[in-house]
C-alpha positions in Angstrom: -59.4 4.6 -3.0 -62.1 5.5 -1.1 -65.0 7.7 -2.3 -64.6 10.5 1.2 -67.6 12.8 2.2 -67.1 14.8 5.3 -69.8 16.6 7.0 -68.8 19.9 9.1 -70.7 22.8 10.8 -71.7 24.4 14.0 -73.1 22.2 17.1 -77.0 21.7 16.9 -77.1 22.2 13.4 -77.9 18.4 12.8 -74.4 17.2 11.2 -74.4 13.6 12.8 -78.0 13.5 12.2 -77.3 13.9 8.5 -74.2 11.8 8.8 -76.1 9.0 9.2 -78.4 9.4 7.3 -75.9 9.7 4.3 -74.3 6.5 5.6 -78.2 4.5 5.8 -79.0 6.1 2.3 -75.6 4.2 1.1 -76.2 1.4 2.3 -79.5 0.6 0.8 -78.3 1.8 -2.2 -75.9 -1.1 -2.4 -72.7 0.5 -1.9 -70.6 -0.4 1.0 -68.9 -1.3 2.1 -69.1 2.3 3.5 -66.2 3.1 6.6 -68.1 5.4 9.4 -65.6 7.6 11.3 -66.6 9.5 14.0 -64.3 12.1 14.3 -66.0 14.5 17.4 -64.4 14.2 20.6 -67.5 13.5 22.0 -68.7 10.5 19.8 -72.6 10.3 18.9 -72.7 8.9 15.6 -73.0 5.0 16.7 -75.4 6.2 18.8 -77.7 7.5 16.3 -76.7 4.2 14.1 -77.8 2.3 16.9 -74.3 0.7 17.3 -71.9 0.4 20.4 -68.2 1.2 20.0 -66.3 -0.4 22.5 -62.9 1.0 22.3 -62.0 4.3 20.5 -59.1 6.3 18.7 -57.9 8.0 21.5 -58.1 5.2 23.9 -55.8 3.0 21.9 -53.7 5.8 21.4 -52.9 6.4 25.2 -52.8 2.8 25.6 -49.4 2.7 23.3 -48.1 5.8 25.0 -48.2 4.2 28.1 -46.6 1.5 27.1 -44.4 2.0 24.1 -41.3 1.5 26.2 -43.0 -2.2 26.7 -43.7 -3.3 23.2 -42.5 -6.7 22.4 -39.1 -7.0 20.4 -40.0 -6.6 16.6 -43.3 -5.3 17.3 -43.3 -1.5 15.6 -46.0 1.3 16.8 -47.3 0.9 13.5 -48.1 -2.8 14.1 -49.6 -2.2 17.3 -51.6 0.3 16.0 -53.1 -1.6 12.9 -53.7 -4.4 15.5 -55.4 -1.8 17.9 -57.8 -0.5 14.8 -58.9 -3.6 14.3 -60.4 -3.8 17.7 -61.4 -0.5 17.6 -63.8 -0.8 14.9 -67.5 -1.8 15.0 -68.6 -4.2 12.2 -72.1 -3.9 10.9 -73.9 -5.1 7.9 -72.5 -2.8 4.9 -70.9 -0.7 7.6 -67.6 -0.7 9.6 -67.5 2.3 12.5 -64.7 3.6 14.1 -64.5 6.4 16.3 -61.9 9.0 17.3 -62.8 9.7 21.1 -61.5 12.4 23.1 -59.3 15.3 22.1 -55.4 15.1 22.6 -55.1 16.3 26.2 -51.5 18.1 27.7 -49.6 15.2 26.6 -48.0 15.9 22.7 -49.6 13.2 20.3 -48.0 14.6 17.1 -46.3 11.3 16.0 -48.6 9.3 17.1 -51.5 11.0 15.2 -48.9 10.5 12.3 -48.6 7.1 12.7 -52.3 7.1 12.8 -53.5 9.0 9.9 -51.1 6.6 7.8 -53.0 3.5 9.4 -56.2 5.2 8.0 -54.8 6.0 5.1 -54.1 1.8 4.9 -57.8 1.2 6.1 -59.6 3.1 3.3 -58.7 0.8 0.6 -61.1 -1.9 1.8 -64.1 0.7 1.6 -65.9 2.4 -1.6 -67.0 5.2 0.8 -65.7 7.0 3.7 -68.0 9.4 5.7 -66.6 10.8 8.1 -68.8 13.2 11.3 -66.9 15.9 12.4 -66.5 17.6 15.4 -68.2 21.0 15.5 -66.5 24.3 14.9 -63.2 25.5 13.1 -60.3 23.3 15.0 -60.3 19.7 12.9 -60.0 22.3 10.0 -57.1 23.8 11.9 -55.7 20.6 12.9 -55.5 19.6 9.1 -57.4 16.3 10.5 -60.4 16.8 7.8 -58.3 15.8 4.5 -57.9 14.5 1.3 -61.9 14.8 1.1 -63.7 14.2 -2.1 -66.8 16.5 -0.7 -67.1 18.3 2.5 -70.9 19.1 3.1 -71.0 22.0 5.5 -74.4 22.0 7.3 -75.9 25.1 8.7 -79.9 26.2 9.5 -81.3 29.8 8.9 -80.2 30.9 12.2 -77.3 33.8 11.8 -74.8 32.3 14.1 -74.6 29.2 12.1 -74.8 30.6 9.0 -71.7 32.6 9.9 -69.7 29.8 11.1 -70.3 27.9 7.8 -69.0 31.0 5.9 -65.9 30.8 8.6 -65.4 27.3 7.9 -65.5 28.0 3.8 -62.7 30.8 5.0 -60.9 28.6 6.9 -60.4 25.1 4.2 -59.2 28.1 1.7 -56.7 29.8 3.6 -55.2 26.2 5.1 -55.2 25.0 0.9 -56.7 21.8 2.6 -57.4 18.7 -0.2 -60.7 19.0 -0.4 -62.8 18.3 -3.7 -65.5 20.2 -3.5 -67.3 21.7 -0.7 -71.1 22.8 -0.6 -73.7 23.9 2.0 -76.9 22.1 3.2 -79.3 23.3 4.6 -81.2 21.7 7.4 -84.6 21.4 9.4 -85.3 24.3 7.0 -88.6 24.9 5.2 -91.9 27.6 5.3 -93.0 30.7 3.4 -90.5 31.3 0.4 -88.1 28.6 1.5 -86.3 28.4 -1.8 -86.0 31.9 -2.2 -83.9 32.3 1.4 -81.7 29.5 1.0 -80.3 30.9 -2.3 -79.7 34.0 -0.2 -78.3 32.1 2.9 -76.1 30.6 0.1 -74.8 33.7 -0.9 -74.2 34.8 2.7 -71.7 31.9 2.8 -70.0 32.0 -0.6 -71.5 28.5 -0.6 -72.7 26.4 -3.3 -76.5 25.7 -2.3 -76.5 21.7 -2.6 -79.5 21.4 -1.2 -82.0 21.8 1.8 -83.4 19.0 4.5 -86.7 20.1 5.6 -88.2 19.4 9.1 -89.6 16.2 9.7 -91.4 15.5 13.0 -90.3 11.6 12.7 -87.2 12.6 12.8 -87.5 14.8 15.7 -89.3 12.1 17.7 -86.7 9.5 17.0 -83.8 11.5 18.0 -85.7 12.8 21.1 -86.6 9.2 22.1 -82.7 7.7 21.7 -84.1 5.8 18.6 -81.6 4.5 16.1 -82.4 6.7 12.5 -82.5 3.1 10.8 -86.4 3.2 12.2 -87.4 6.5 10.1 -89.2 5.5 7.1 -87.8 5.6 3.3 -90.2 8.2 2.2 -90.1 10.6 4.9 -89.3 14.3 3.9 -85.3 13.9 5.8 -85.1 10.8 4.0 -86.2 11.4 0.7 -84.1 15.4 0.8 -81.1 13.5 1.7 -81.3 10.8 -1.3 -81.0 13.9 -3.6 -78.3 15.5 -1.9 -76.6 12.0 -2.1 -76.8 12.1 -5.5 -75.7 15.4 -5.9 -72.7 14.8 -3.7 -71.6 11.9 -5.5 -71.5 13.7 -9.0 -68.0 14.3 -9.6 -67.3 10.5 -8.5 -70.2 9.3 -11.5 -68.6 12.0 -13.5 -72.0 14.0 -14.0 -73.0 17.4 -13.6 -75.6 18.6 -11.1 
């Protein structure tokens, strides 16, 4: 099975940013096949991989309910649905995408989501990783829709506001009892005078476990401000190099090592 990091946090805090870079850092490492899932109704991460998704989650999803009374005879939702996936996902080198699209709407989705997640469940034995972008805030947590995660990396700046809602989000996974491994805080776009000493106190604000901290890198900022995939940013820039070590970090319980 699958090797599942999820990334969570408030909007603006960098999460797909990271996201990607996680899923670039994987790749050159040698171990993909790595399954992207963008999971935030309003779908950025194939942007920032410099990939186009043609046709997402939600879109195959209406297309069955519209026409579920029409399916050929023998033909289950569940076959339609592992037939839609396979057009919904974008094939790269080392890297499949797939992308969840817009939220559920007024119409009730709850056994199609089922018949979804089970499809997922299906698809994640042809990957060694998962990583899956999340949509900001508390309601993927609420929705149960961010599960059976090896490591959920919960990214947050030193700005109060987001600091708070990564301390929510903590709150939230506990009182749900969601499967979730382990989950830690990172610290982004964060550096300057006694840096180390105020993210172990911006850990503690959260009840987080520090894994570690991403600190600005004007690259970075230029590339995202120009539209430009991450793949451009160099191997040895500060965002590149921070997120090899969290990487490593992250992956400790699956090497069976300590950090």
């Amino acid at each position: 099975m699958a090797f599942t990091l999820a990334v969570a946090g408030k909007g603006g805090t960098g999460k797909t940013t990271l996201a990607a870079l996680l899923i670039r850092t994987l790749i050159e490492r040698g171990d993909g096949p790595v399954l992207a899932v963008d999971a935030d109704p309003n779908p950025n991460l194939g942007f920032v991989m410099g990939c186009k998704v043609e046709k997402t989650i939600s879109e195959l999803r209406d297309e069955l309910l519209d026409h579920i009374r029409k399916l050929p005879p023998g033909v289950t939702k569940d076959d339609y649905l592992e037939m839609g996936i396979q057009e919904c996902l974008w094939e790269g080198r080392g890297v499949d995408l797939l992308a969840m699209g817009a939220g559920e709407g007024p119409r009730c989705y709850c056994a199609v989501n089922n018949v979804l997640r089970r499809c997922m469940d299906r698809l994640r034995g042809a990957y060694r990783y998962v990583v899956m972008d999340n949509e900001a805030g508390l309601e993927h947590l609420s929705r149960c829709t961010t599960q059976d995660v090896d490591v959920l990396l919960i990214i947050s700046n030193g700005l109060p506001v987001a600091l708070q809602a990564a301390s929510r989000i903590r709150e939230l996974t506990k009182s749900l009892a969601l499967r979730i491994g382990g989950q830690y805080l990172v610290l982004n776009d964060f550096d300057g005078a006694g840096a180390d000493g105020r993210a172990s106190q911006f850990a503690q604000q959260t009840g987080l476990e520090l894994l570690g901290v991403v600190p600005s890198d004007s690259r970075l900022r230029e590339l995202s401000l120009g539209g430009v995939p991450l793949s451009q940013l160099a191997p040895d820039s500060p965002a590149r190099t921070a997120l090899r070590d969290i990487l490593e970090a992250a992956l400790a319980p699956r090497l069976g090592v300590s950090f």
